[in-house]
C-alpha positions, -999 to +999 in steps of 0.1 A: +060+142-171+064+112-196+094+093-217+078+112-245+083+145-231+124+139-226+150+145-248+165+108-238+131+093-241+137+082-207+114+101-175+121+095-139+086+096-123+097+092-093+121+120-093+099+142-116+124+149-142+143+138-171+176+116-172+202+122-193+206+098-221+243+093-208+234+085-172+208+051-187+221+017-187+198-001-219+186-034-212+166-046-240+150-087-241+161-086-277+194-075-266+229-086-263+254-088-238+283-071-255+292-032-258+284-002-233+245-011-234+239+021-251+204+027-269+213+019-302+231-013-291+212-025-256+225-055-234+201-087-225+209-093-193+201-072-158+234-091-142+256-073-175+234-043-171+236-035-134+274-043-138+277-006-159+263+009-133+287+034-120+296+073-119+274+090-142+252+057-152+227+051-128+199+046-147+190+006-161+164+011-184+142-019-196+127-017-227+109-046-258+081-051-237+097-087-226+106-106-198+136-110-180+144-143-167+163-150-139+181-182-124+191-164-091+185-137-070+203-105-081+224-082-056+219-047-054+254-032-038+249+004-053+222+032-060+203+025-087+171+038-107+155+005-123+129+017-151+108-013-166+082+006-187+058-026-188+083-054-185+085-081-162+120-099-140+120-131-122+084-147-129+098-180-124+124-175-101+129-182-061+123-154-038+139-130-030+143-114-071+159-085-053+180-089-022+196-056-014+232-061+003+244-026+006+235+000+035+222+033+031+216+032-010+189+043-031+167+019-050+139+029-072+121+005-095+096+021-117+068+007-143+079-031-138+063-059-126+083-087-100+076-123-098+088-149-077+075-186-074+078-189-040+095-164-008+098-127-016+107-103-041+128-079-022+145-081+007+160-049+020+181-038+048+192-008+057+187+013+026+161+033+006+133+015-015+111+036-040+083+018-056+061+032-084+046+017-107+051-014-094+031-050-098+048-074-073+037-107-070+060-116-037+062-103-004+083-068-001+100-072+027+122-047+044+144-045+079+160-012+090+152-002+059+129+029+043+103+019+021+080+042-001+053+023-022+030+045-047+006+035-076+018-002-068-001-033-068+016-059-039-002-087-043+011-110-012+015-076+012+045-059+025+070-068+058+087-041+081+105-046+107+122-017+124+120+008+099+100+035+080+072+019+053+049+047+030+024+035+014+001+052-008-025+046-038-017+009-037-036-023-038-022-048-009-032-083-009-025-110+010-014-101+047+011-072+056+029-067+089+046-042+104+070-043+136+081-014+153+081+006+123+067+040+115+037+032+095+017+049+065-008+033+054-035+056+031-057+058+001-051+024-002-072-012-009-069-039+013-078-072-003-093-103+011-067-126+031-081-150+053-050-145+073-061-108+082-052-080+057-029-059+080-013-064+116+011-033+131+027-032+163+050-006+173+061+026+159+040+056+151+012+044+127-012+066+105-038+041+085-063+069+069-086+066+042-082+034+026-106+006+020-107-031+035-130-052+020-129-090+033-155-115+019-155-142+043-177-138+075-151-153+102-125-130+091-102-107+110-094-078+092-066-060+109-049-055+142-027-021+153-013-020+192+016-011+216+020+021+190+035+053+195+011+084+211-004+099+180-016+068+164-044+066+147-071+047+120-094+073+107-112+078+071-115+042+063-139+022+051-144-013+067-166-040+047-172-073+048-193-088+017-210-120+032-245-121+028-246-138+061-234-125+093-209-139+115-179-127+140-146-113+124-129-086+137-126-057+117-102-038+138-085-051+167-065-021+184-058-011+221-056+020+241-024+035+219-045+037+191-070+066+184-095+050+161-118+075+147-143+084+120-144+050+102-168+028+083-169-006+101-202-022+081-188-057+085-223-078+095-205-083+128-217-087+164-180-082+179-167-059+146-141-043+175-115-064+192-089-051+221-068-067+247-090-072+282-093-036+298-071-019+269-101-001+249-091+020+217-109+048+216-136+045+187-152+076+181-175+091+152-176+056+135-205+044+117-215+009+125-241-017+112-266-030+131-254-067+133-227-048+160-240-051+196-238-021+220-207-029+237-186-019+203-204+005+194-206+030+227-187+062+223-188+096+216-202+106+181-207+070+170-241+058+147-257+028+142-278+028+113-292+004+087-262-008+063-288-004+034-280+032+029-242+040+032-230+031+003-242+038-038-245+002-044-229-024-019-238-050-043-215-040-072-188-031-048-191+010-051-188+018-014-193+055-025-216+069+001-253+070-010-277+096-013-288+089+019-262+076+040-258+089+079-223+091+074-227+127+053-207+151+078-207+131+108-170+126+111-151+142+141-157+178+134-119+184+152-099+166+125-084+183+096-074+156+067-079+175+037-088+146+007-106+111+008-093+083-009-100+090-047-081+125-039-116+144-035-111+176-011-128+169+023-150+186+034-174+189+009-184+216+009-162+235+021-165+250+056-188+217+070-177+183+088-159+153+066-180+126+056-169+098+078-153+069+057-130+063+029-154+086+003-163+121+006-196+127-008-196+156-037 
């Protein structure tokens, strides 16, 4: 559904239907901050928006294609629906644009993009985020808090610390971290961060078919441990683009983790890290064959020539070629049913998954 599609010109995405032009709050940058903010007359400000909030209204709709600038953070003490349909809040401010003072409220910010100079652009406790739509240029960080991220570009990461974080269709740069949260990582793209691109401890944690690619040769990629039983990295697609080998880690995880059915071609002898003794169990994985046998033993694993897994390595389509030994050489047990660009597995139907990110039409 789309703002063209509703009667009030205004869609909720995230909720699938249409608001009510009496429930939206109008925030326009050509605005004014006088009157009810109503469509034909809209307000400036979010600070004179967010204040007519209430009741029925609880919809702040940004429209002119502008920018709202701030000089301090804003508080968020009441559910909310924040629809930005292209504009942008906070470019030049200090972190956090958003800090969230309420528990147990609803936030949703939709089709707007968040800046901040320095720190983050959310900070969140103890409530309900929604992000769609949404280009952050800040860490989203969030404690005791629930966090669902879709269709979103984060560009320094998310932070959760004892909570619940979704994350789906997204492109995550810098470094995220979870702590002893429940974790969803999938159909994702990890970015290069020389920092490592994701580290998770605690909590149940599902990191499935998204892609990491790192470009620098020394660089860890990410680290999951001390989860809850049921934890598991599967479907994903590990690369690192150096033409010359050298000794990151792609995935450092111990014995709580259930690592299964991934890509690791990352020109690495030691692509596998774990604590002394603590093996996670890597299964069905495809591996380069820069790794050395002591990563790569176990049970349905390959080591092949990185030539031929992907359509064109060069160009960055990691795609699986023609050719490529990961074709249906996944763990025949498990039953995810689409890849990352939301392609059915298995192909066809009735076979084993492809192992990686990609399943192969």
């Amino acid at each position: 559904m789309k703002d063209s599609e509703c009667e009030s010109g205004v869609c909720l995405e995230a909720d699938g239907i249409c608001a009510e032009e009496s429930q939206v709050v109008f925030l326009s940058s050509q605005g004014g901050d006088t009157g009810n903010c109503e469509r034909e007359m809209p307000c400036r400000t979010l600070a004179f928006g967010l204040d007519k909030i209430g009741g029925t209204r609880r919809v702040l709709r940004l429209e002119g294609g502008g920018q709202f600038p701030l000089t301090q953070k804003v508080d968020l003490g009441k559910s909310v629906y924040i629809d930005g349909t292209g504009n942008a809040i906070g470019l030049n401010a200090v972190g956090p644009v958003f800090r969230i003072i309420a528990p147990q409220i609803d936030i949703t910010l939709s089709h707007v993009t968040l800046g901040a100079t320095s720190g983050s652009v959310i900070d969140q406790q103890s409530s309900n985020l929604r992000l769609l739509d949404v280009r952050a240029v800040g860490t989203v960080q969030v404690t005791n808090a629930t966090l669902d991220v879709r269709d979103s570009e984060l560009e320094s990461g998310f932070a959760c610390t004892s909570g619940t974080a979704s994350v789906h269709t997204t492109n995550l740069g810098g470094r995220s971290d979870s702590t002893n949260c429940a974790l969803v990582v999938e159909r994702s793209l990890f970015g290069d961060s020389n920092a490592g691109c994701l580290g998770a401890s605690g909590g149940l944690i599902t990191i499935e078919n998204n892609l990491i690619v790192q470009t620098i040769s020394s660089t860890d990629a990410m680290a999951v441990q001390n989860a809850v039983a049921g934890s598991t990295v599967r479907f994903n697609t590990f690369v690192n683009t150096t033409s010359t080998p050298g000794d990151g880690q792609a995935l450092f995880c111990d014995a709580t983790v259930d690592a299964t059915s991934n890509i690791i071609a990352y020109r690495s002898a030691h692509p596998m890290g774990f604590p002394s003794g603590q093996f996670c169990a890597s299964t069905f994985t495809l591996f380069d064959t820069v790794a050395v046998a002591q990563h790569t033993a176990g049970e349905g694993n390959v080591v092949a020539d990185e030539a031929n897994f992907f359509l064109d390595r060069l160009s960055g389509d990691f795609h699986l070629g023609a050719s490529s030994p990961a074709k249906q050489a996944a763990d025949p047990t498990l039953t995810v049913q689409i890849d990352f660009d939301g392609a059915s597995r298995p192909q066809p139907a009735g076979t084993t998954s492809d192992i990686g990110a990609f399943e192969a039409p």
